[in-house]
N, C-alpha and C positions, 0 to 999 in steps of 0.2 A: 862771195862769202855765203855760205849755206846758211838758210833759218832755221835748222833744226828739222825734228822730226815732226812737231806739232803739240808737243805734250804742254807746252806753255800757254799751248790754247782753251786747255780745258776751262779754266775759272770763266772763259768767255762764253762756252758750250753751259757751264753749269749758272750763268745768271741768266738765259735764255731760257733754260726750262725751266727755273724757278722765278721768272717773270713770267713766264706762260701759264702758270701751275696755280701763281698766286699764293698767300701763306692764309695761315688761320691762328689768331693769339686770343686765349683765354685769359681777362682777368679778374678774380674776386675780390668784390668789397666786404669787409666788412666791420662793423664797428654800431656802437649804438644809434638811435633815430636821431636825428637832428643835427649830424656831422657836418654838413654835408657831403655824403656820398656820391646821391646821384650829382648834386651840379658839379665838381668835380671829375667825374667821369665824362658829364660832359663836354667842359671848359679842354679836359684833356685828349679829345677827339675833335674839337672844333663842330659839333653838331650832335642836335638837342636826339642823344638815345632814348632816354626815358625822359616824361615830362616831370616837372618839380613837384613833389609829392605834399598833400597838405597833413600836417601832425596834431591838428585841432580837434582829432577822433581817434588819434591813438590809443587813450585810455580807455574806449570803447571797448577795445578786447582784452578787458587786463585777465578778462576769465581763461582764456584761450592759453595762456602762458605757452606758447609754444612760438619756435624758430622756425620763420619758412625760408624757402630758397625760391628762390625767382630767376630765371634763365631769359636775358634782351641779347639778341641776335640782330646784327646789323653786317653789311657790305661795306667798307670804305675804301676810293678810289684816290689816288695821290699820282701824277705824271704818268697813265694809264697802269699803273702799279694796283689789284688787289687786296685787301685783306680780306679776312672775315673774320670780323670783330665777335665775340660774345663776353657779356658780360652778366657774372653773378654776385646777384645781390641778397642778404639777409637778414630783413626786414624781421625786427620782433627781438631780435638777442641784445640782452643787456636791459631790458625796459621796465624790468618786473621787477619788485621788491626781491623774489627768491629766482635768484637766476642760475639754479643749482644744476648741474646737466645741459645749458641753454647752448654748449656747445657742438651736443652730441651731433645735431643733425650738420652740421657744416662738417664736420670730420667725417661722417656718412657719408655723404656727401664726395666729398673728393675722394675716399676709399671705395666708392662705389664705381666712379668714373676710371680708375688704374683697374678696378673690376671689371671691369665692362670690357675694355680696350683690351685684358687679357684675353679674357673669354673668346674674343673676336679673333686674336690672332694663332687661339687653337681651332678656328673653323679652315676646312677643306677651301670655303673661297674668299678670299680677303681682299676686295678690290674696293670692295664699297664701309670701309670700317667706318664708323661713327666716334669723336674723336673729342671729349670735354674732358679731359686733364686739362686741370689748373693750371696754367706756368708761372702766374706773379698773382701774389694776395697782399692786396690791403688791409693793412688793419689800423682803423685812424683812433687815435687817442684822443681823449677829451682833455682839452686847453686847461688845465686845474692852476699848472703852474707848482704843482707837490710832487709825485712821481707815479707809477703805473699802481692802479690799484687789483688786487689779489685775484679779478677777475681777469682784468688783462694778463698777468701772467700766465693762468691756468690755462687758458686758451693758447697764448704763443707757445709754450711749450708746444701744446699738441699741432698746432698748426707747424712752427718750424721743420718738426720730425716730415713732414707732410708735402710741402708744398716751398716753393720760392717766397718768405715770410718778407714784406717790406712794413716798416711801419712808417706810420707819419702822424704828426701832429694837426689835428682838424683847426681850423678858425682859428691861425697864430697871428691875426690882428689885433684879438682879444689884448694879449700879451706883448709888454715892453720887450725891446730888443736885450735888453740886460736881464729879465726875468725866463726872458724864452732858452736862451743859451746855458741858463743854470740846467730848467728845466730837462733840455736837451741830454745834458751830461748827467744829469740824475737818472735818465729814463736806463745809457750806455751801463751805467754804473749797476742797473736792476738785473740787464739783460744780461748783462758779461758774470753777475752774481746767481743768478738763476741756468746760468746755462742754457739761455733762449738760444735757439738755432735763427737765424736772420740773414739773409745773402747779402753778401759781398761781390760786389765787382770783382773778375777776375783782372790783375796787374798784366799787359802785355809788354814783358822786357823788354821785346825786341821795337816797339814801337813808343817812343818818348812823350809825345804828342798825348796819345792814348793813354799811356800810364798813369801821367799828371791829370788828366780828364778821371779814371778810375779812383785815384786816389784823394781828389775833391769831393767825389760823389761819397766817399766811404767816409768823409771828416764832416759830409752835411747828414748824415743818418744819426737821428729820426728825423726824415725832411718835414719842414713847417712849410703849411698849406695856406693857401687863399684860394680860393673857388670863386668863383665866376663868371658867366656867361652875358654879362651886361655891360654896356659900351658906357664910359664916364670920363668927364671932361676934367684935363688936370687942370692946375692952376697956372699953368705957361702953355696952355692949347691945345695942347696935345690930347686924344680920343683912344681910352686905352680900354682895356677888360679890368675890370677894380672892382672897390668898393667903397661909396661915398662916404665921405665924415664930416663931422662940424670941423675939426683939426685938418683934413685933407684927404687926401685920398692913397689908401692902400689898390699899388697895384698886383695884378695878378703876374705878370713875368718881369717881376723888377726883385734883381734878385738882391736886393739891400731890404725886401721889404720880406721876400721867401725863398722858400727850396722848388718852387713850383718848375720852372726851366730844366732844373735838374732832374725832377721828377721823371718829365715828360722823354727826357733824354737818354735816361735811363731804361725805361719803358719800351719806349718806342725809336729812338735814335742813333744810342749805338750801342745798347743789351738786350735787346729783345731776341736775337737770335740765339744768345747763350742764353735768357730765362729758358727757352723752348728746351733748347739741347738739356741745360740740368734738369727739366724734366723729367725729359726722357732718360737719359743716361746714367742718373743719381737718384730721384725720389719715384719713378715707376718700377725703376731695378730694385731697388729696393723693397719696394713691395710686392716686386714679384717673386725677388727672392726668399720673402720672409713665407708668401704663401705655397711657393714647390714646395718648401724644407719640408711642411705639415698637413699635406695634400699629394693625392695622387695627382697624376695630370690627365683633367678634363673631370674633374670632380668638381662638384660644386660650392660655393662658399656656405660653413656654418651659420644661419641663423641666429639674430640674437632675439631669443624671446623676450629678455626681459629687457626691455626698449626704457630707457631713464626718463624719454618723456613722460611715460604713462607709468612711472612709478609713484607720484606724488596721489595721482588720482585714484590708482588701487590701493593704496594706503589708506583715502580719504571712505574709499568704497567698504574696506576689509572695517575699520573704524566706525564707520553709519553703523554697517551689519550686526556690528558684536552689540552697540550702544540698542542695537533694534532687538536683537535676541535678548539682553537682559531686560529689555521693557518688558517682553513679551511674555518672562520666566515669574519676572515681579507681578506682572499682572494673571498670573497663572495661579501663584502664590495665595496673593489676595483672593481669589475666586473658591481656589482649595479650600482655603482657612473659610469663608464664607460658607461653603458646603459643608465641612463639619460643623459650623455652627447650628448652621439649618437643622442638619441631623441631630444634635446634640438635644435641641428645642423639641422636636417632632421625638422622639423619644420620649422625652420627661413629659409632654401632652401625652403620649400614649400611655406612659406606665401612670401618670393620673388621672386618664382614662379607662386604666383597667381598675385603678383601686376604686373609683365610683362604681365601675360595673360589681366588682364583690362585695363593695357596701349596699347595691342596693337588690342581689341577692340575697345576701343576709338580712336586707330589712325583710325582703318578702317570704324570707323562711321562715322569717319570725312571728307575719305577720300567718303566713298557713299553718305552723301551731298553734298560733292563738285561736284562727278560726275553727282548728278543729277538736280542741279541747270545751269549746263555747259548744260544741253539736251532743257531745257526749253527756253534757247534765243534762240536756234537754231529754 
Protein backbone atom coordinates (compact mmCIF):
# COMPACT_ATOMS: atom_id res chain seq x y z
CA UNK A 1 0.00 0.00 0.00
CA UNK A 2 1.60 3.31 -1.07
CA UNK A 3 1.96 6.34 1.69
CA UNK A 4 1.45 8.93 -0.56
CA UNK A 5 3.41 11.51 -1.98
CA UNK A 6 4.44 13.22 1.18
CA UNK A 7 2.13 16.32 1.50
CA UNK A 8 0.81 14.87 4.91
CA UNK A 9 3.99 15.48 6.07
CA UNK A 10 4.16 19.09 5.95
CA UNK A 11 2.46 20.05 9.37
CA UNK A 12 5.56 17.86 10.68
CA UNK A 13 8.12 20.08 8.44
CA UNK A 14 6.20 23.32 9.59
CA UNK A 15 6.51 22.53 13.69
CA UNK A 16 10.23 22.01 13.13
CA UNK A 17 10.76 25.29 11.81
CA UNK A 18 8.59 26.94 14.03
CA UNK A 19 10.33 25.03 16.91
CA UNK A 20 13.54 26.02 15.54
CA UNK A 21 12.41 29.85 14.75
CA UNK A 22 10.96 30.03 18.26
CA UNK A 23 7.74 32.62 18.54
CA UNK A 24 7.51 36.19 19.98
CA UNK A 25 3.97 37.46 21.86
CA UNK A 26 3.36 40.92 22.91
CA UNK A 27 1.08 41.63 25.69
CA UNK A 28 -0.29 45.06 27.11
CA UNK A 29 -1.34 45.86 30.51
CA UNK A 30 -3.31 48.18 31.27
CA UNK A 31 -5.46 49.70 33.79
CA UNK A 32 -4.95 52.05 36.82
CA UNK A 33 -2.04 51.72 39.68
CA UNK A 34 -2.64 49.35 42.10
CA UNK A 35 -4.50 46.49 40.06
CA UNK A 36 -2.30 44.41 40.21
CA UNK A 37 -0.85 44.30 36.90
CA UNK A 38 2.59 43.48 37.30
CA UNK A 39 1.95 40.57 39.74
CA UNK A 40 -0.28 39.09 37.44
CA UNK A 41 1.70 39.24 34.58
CA UNK A 42 3.94 37.60 36.64
CA UNK A 43 1.89 34.76 38.46
CA UNK A 44 0.97 34.31 34.49
CA UNK A 45 4.38 33.52 33.17
CA UNK A 46 5.55 31.59 36.41
CA UNK A 47 8.69 34.11 36.90
CA UNK A 48 9.22 37.43 38.53
CA UNK A 49 9.44 39.89 34.97
CA UNK A 50 9.10 43.02 36.65
CA UNK A 51 9.82 43.36 40.40
CA UNK A 52 6.52 44.44 42.60
CA UNK A 53 6.18 48.09 42.35
CA UNK A 54 5.79 50.34 45.67
CA UNK A 55 2.62 53.06 45.23
CA UNK A 56 3.62 54.92 48.50
CA UNK A 57 5.02 57.75 46.07
CA UNK A 58 2.72 57.74 43.46
CA UNK A 59 1.25 60.94 44.33
CA UNK A 60 4.62 62.40 44.17
CA UNK A 61 3.99 63.11 40.43
CA UNK A 62 0.62 64.14 40.53
CA UNK A 63 2.23 67.40 38.52
CA UNK A 64 3.47 65.24 35.75
CA UNK A 65 -0.11 64.17 34.65
CA UNK A 66 1.23 62.23 32.03
CA UNK A 67 1.00 58.28 30.66
CA UNK A 68 4.08 56.55 30.11
CA UNK A 69 4.79 53.24 28.50
CA UNK A 70 7.29 51.05 29.77
CA UNK A 71 8.56 48.10 27.44
CA UNK A 72 9.99 44.39 29.93
CA UNK A 73 11.41 42.07 27.50
CA UNK A 74 12.12 38.64 28.56
CA UNK A 75 13.15 34.95 26.89
CA UNK A 76 10.90 32.13 28.22
CA UNK A 77 11.97 28.53 27.69
CA UNK A 78 9.14 25.62 28.19
CA UNK A 79 10.23 21.68 26.78
CA UNK A 80 13.38 23.42 24.81
CA UNK A 81 10.30 25.47 23.08
CA UNK A 82 11.23 29.51 22.77
CA UNK A 83 9.31 32.54 23.30
CA UNK A 84 10.13 36.04 23.54
CA UNK A 85 8.02 37.56 25.85
CA UNK A 86 7.44 41.42 25.87
CA UNK A 87 5.36 43.01 27.97
CA UNK A 88 3.86 46.70 28.15
CA UNK A 89 3.02 48.44 30.88
CA UNK A 90 1.20 52.00 31.53
CA UNK A 91 2.09 53.17 34.40
CA UNK A 92 0.25 56.76 35.35
CA UNK A 93 -3.28 56.33 33.34
CA UNK A 94 -6.25 56.77 35.29
CA UNK A 95 -4.35 58.27 38.55
CA UNK A 96 -5.22 61.91 38.12
CA UNK A 97 -8.23 63.65 39.17
CA UNK A 98 -8.44 65.11 35.18
CA UNK A 99 -7.65 62.08 33.13
CA UNK A 100 -8.83 63.82 30.06
CA UNK A 101 -6.68 62.50 27.00
CA UNK A 102 -4.57 60.03 29.51
CA UNK A 103 -5.27 57.60 26.77
CA UNK A 104 -3.72 59.37 23.95
CA UNK A 105 -0.28 57.97 24.38
CA UNK A 106 -1.29 54.09 24.55
CA UNK A 107 -3.23 54.57 21.28
CA UNK A 108 0.18 56.27 20.09
CA UNK A 109 1.48 53.86 21.02
CA UNK A 110 0.18 50.74 19.27
CA UNK A 111 -0.54 53.07 16.04
CA UNK A 112 3.16 53.79 16.06
CA UNK A 113 4.30 50.06 16.32
CA UNK A 114 1.72 48.89 12.85
CA UNK A 115 3.69 52.27 11.83
CA UNK A 116 6.83 51.17 12.21
CA UNK A 117 6.24 47.45 10.95
CA UNK A 118 4.97 49.13 7.87
CA UNK A 119 7.56 51.39 7.22
CA UNK A 120 9.96 48.32 7.43
CA UNK A 121 8.11 46.23 5.14
CA UNK A 122 8.57 49.04 2.35
CA UNK A 123 12.47 48.86 2.90
CA UNK A 124 14.51 47.22 0.00
CA UNK A 125 15.73 44.67 2.91
CA UNK A 126 13.47 43.04 5.36
CA UNK A 127 15.31 40.33 7.16
CA UNK A 128 16.03 42.05 10.25
CA UNK A 129 12.15 43.80 10.98
CA UNK A 130 11.76 44.88 14.44
CA UNK A 131 8.33 43.69 15.48
CA UNK A 132 5.97 45.28 18.78
CA UNK A 133 2.45 44.91 17.43
CA UNK A 134 0.34 44.33 20.34
CA UNK A 135 -1.54 41.04 19.95
CA UNK A 136 -3.55 40.68 23.48
CA UNK A 137 -4.25 44.03 25.78
CA UNK A 138 -5.30 43.89 29.06
CA UNK A 139 -7.51 46.12 30.47
CA UNK A 140 -8.19 45.29 34.24
CA UNK A 141 -11.22 46.93 35.81
CA UNK A 142 -11.55 48.03 39.33
CA UNK A 143 -13.49 45.53 41.61
CA UNK A 144 -16.41 48.52 42.51
CA UNK A 145 -18.98 46.00 42.12
CA UNK A 146 -21.35 48.93 40.00
CA UNK A 147 -20.32 48.89 36.41
CA UNK A 148 -17.56 50.29 33.97
CA UNK A 149 -16.96 53.86 34.54
CA UNK A 150 -16.98 56.71 31.50
CA UNK A 151 -13.39 56.29 31.58
CA UNK A 152 -13.15 52.71 30.87
CA UNK A 153 -15.43 52.96 28.11
CA UNK A 154 -13.75 55.89 26.31
CA UNK A 155 -10.55 53.95 26.15
CA UNK A 156 -12.20 50.34 25.18
CA UNK A 157 -13.62 51.87 22.50
CA UNK A 158 -10.40 53.16 21.26
CA UNK A 159 -8.49 50.20 22.18
CA UNK A 160 -11.10 47.53 20.68
CA UNK A 161 -10.80 49.28 17.10
CA UNK A 162 -6.95 48.67 17.72
CA UNK A 163 -5.72 45.87 19.19
CA UNK A 164 -7.01 42.23 20.55
CA UNK A 165 -9.18 44.15 23.60
CA UNK A 166 -9.49 41.29 26.73
CA UNK A 167 -10.82 42.73 29.87
CA UNK A 168 -10.81 41.46 33.27
CA UNK A 169 -11.74 42.09 36.61
CA UNK A 170 -8.59 43.00 38.93
CA UNK A 171 -8.78 41.61 42.79
CA UNK A 172 -12.26 39.60 42.48
CA UNK A 173 -11.53 38.31 45.94
CA UNK A 174 -12.66 41.69 47.14
CA UNK A 175 -16.12 40.60 45.83
CA UNK A 176 -18.76 37.81 46.84
CA UNK A 177 -19.40 35.21 44.40
CA UNK A 178 -23.03 36.52 43.90
CA UNK A 179 -21.94 40.14 43.59
CA UNK A 180 -19.08 39.38 41.12
CA UNK A 181 -21.43 37.54 38.59
CA UNK A 182 -23.94 40.65 38.63
CA UNK A 183 -21.06 42.67 38.32
CA UNK A 184 -19.82 40.48 35.41
CA UNK A 185 -23.21 40.85 33.36
CA UNK A 186 -23.43 44.61 34.01
CA UNK A 187 -19.90 45.16 32.72
CA UNK A 188 -21.42 42.48 28.99
CA UNK A 189 -24.41 44.60 29.31
CA UNK A 190 -22.02 48.17 28.99
CA UNK A 191 -19.85 46.67 26.25
CA UNK A 192 -22.58 45.11 24.02
CA UNK A 193 -24.45 48.77 24.56
CA UNK A 194 -21.51 50.77 23.80
CA UNK A 195 -20.28 48.81 21.10
CA UNK A 196 -16.98 47.89 22.69
CA UNK A 197 -14.95 45.78 20.25
CA UNK A 198 -13.52 42.85 22.74
CA UNK A 199 -12.19 39.32 21.19
CA UNK A 200 -13.95 36.41 21.08
CA UNK A 201 -12.58 33.05 20.76
CA UNK A 202 -12.91 31.68 17.46
CA UNK A 203 -15.70 28.33 17.68
CA UNK A 204 -13.80 25.34 15.75
CA UNK A 205 -16.89 23.38 14.26
CA UNK A 206 -15.01 20.82 13.09
CA UNK A 207 -13.34 20.04 16.48
CA UNK A 208 -16.03 19.46 19.60
CA UNK A 209 -13.51 19.35 22.33
CA UNK A 210 -12.28 22.90 21.32
CA UNK A 211 -15.50 24.36 20.72
CA UNK A 212 -16.88 23.67 24.27
CA UNK A 213 -13.38 24.95 25.63
CA UNK A 214 -14.12 28.30 23.20
CA UNK A 215 -17.29 28.73 24.32
CA UNK A 216 -16.66 28.61 28.25
CA UNK A 217 -13.96 31.07 27.81
CA UNK A 218 -16.63 33.47 25.85
CA UNK A 219 -19.37 32.79 29.08
CA UNK A 220 -16.32 33.77 31.62
CA UNK A 221 -15.62 37.29 29.94
CA UNK A 222 -14.86 39.62 31.91
CA UNK A 223 -12.39 37.01 33.50
CA UNK A 224 -12.07 37.67 37.34
CA UNK A 225 -8.62 37.74 38.61
CA UNK A 226 -6.56 36.79 41.51
CA UNK A 227 -2.76 37.42 41.16
CA UNK A 228 -0.29 35.91 42.99
CA UNK A 229 3.01 34.90 43.20
CA UNK A 230 3.24 33.57 46.90
CA UNK A 231 3.17 30.02 48.13
CA UNK A 232 0.13 29.57 51.02
CA UNK A 233 -0.90 26.82 52.90
CA UNK A 234 -4.74 25.65 52.59
CA UNK A 235 -6.42 24.40 55.37
CA UNK A 236 -6.21 20.57 54.20
CA UNK A 237 -2.31 20.98 53.34
CA UNK A 238 -2.17 21.53 50.34
CA UNK A 239 0.71 24.57 49.11
CA UNK A 240 -0.94 26.57 46.42
CA UNK A 241 -0.23 30.31 44.81
CA UNK A 242 -3.21 32.31 46.91
CA UNK A 243 -4.01 34.67 49.04
CA UNK A 244 -4.30 34.46 52.73
CA UNK A 245 -7.48 35.36 54.83
CA UNK A 246 -8.90 35.44 58.31
CA UNK A 247 -11.91 33.38 56.39
CA UNK A 248 -9.39 31.07 54.23
CA UNK A 249 -7.64 31.26 51.45
CA UNK A 250 -8.43 32.52 47.82
CA UNK A 251 -6.68 30.42 45.45
CA UNK A 252 -5.13 31.66 42.34
CA UNK A 253 -5.96 28.52 39.90
CA UNK A 254 -9.02 27.28 41.70
CA UNK A 255 -11.37 28.02 39.24
CA UNK A 256 -14.56 28.17 41.89
CA UNK A 257 -12.64 30.99 43.21
CA UNK A 258 -11.57 32.82 39.47
CA UNK A 259 -11.21 32.97 35.64
CA UNK A 260 -7.38 32.91 36.24
CA UNK A 261 -6.74 29.17 34.42
CA UNK A 262 -8.90 30.39 31.87
CA UNK A 263 -7.05 33.48 31.43
CA UNK A 264 -3.78 31.83 31.09
CA UNK A 265 -5.35 29.39 28.45
CA UNK A 266 -6.45 31.56 26.48
CA UNK A 267 -3.34 33.63 26.39
CA UNK A 268 -1.02 31.23 26.06
CA UNK A 269 -2.53 27.59 25.64
CA UNK A 270 -4.68 27.29 23.15
CA UNK A 271 -5.22 31.17 21.50
CA UNK A 272 -2.23 32.59 21.45
CA UNK A 273 -1.58 31.68 17.92
CA UNK A 274 -4.77 33.18 16.56
CA UNK A 275 -4.27 36.46 19.07
CA UNK A 276 -0.95 36.66 16.69
CA UNK A 277 -2.70 35.89 13.48
CA UNK A 278 -5.71 38.55 14.27
CA UNK A 279 -3.15 40.84 14.47
CA UNK A 280 -1.71 40.53 11.72
CA UNK A 281 -4.55 39.79 9.43
CA UNK A 282 -7.41 42.11 11.07
CA UNK A 283 -6.09 45.16 13.14
CA UNK A 284 -2.51 45.86 11.21
CA UNK A 285 -4.61 45.29 7.69
CA UNK A 286 -6.57 47.53 8.84
CA UNK A 287 -4.46 50.10 9.59
CA UNK A 288 -2.64 49.55 6.84
CA UNK A 289 -5.47 49.90 4.76
CA UNK A 290 -6.84 53.05 6.34
CA UNK A 291 -3.13 54.66 5.77
CA UNK A 292 -2.59 53.64 1.69
CA UNK A 293 -6.17 54.97 1.04
CA UNK A 294 -4.67 58.76 2.25
CA UNK A 295 -0.94 58.31 1.61
CA UNK A 296 1.28 57.74 -1.10
CA UNK A 297 3.28 54.81 -0.74
CA UNK A 298 6.61 55.48 1.20
CA UNK A 299 5.27 58.78 2.51
CA UNK A 300 5.57 59.48 5.64
CA UNK A 301 2.93 59.67 8.47
CA UNK A 302 1.30 63.20 9.44
CA UNK A 303 2.36 64.63 12.51
CA UNK A 304 0.11 65.54 15.22
CA UNK A 305 1.20 68.91 16.54
CA UNK A 306 -1.33 69.41 18.70
CA UNK A 307 -0.34 66.50 21.27
CA UNK A 308 -3.54 66.36 24.13
CA UNK A 309 -0.93 65.96 26.48
CA UNK A 310 0.38 69.23 26.41
CA UNK A 311 -2.77 70.74 25.67
CA UNK A 312 -3.78 71.40 29.37
CA UNK A 313 -0.37 72.93 29.90
CA UNK A 314 -0.58 75.52 27.04
CA UNK A 315 -3.72 76.47 28.09
CA UNK A 316 -2.42 76.89 31.58
CA UNK A 317 0.72 78.88 29.88
CA UNK A 318 -1.56 80.95 27.05
CA UNK A 319 -3.74 81.74 30.69
CA UNK A 320 -0.47 82.97 32.97
CA UNK A 321 0.37 85.00 29.78
CA UNK A 322 -2.83 87.11 29.25
CA UNK A 323 -3.26 87.26 33.35
CA UNK A 324 0.61 88.71 32.93
CA UNK A 325 -0.15 91.19 30.10
CA UNK A 326 -3.13 92.62 31.72
CA UNK A 327 -0.93 93.11 35.02
CA UNK A 328 1.39 94.70 33.05
CA UNK A 329 -1.29 97.05 30.82
CA UNK A 330 -2.93 97.88 34.56
CA UNK A 331 0.30 98.71 35.88
CA UNK A 332 1.16 100.78 32.75
CA UNK A 333 -2.19 102.53 33.39
CA UNK A 334 -1.42 103.56 36.80
CA UNK A 335 2.07 104.85 35.99
CA UNK A 336 0.37 107.01 32.81
CA UNK A 337 -2.22 108.46 35.10
CA UNK A 338 0.60 109.14 37.63
CA UNK A 339 2.63 110.98 34.94
CA UNK A 340 -0.05 113.26 34.05
CA UNK A 341 -0.65 113.97 37.30
CA UNK A 342 2.95 114.83 37.78
CA UNK A 343 2.57 117.07 34.72
CA UNK A 344 -0.67 118.47 35.79
CA UNK A 345 1.23 119.73 39.36
CA UNK A 346 4.54 120.97 37.50
CA UNK A 347 2.48 123.01 35.47
CA UNK A 348 0.23 124.93 37.94
CA UNK A 349 3.92 125.49 40.09
CA UNK A 350 5.04 126.81 36.90
CA UNK A 351 2.11 128.99 35.70
CA UNK A 352 2.48 130.21 39.75
CA UNK A 353 5.79 130.64 39.12
CA UNK A 354 5.31 132.75 36.38
CA UNK A 355 2.56 134.90 38.03
CA UNK A 356 5.23 135.68 40.97
CA UNK A 357 7.80 136.48 38.31
CA UNK A 358 5.10 139.39 36.86
CA UNK A 359 4.13 140.36 40.18
CA UNK A 360 7.43 141.05 41.11
CA UNK A 361 8.24 142.84 37.96
CA UNK A 362 5.50 145.00 38.28
CA UNK A 363 6.43 145.64 41.84
CA UNK A 364 9.86 146.74 40.55
CA UNK A 365 8.44 148.95 37.76
CA UNK A 366 6.65 150.52 40.22
CA UNK A 367 9.17 150.80 42.49
CA UNK A 368 11.64 152.58 39.39
CA UNK A 369 8.98 155.05 38.95
CA UNK A 370 8.73 155.98 42.11
CA UNK A 371 12.56 156.37 42.20
CA UNK A 372 12.57 158.36 39.45
CA UNK A 373 9.99 160.80 40.06
CA UNK A 374 11.78 161.38 43.78
CA UNK A 375 15.17 162.34 41.33
CA UNK A 376 13.16 164.99 39.31
CA UNK A 377 12.00 167.41 42.45
CA UNK A 378 15.32 167.27 43.63
Amino acid sequence: MSDGIGIANLPNQRHKIVAKRGAHFTVMVVGESGLGKTTLVNTLFSTELSPPKSYTKRHHKQLDKLTEVEIIKAELEEKQFKTKLTVIDCPGFGDYVNNRDSWAPIVDFIDDQHEAYMRQEQQPQRQEKIDLRVHACLYFIRPTGHTLKPLDIEIMKRLGTRVNLIPVIAKADTLTQNDLAIFKQRIREVISAQGIRVYVPPVDADDDAAAEHARILQEAMPFSIIGSTEDVQTPDGRTVKGREYLWGVAEVENENHCDFRKLRSLLIRTHMLDLISTTEDLHYENYRQAQMEVRKFGEQKPRKFENPKFKEEEEALRKRFTEQVKAEEARFRQWEQHLIQERDRLNKDLELAHSAIKALEAELDNLQVGYGRGTNRR
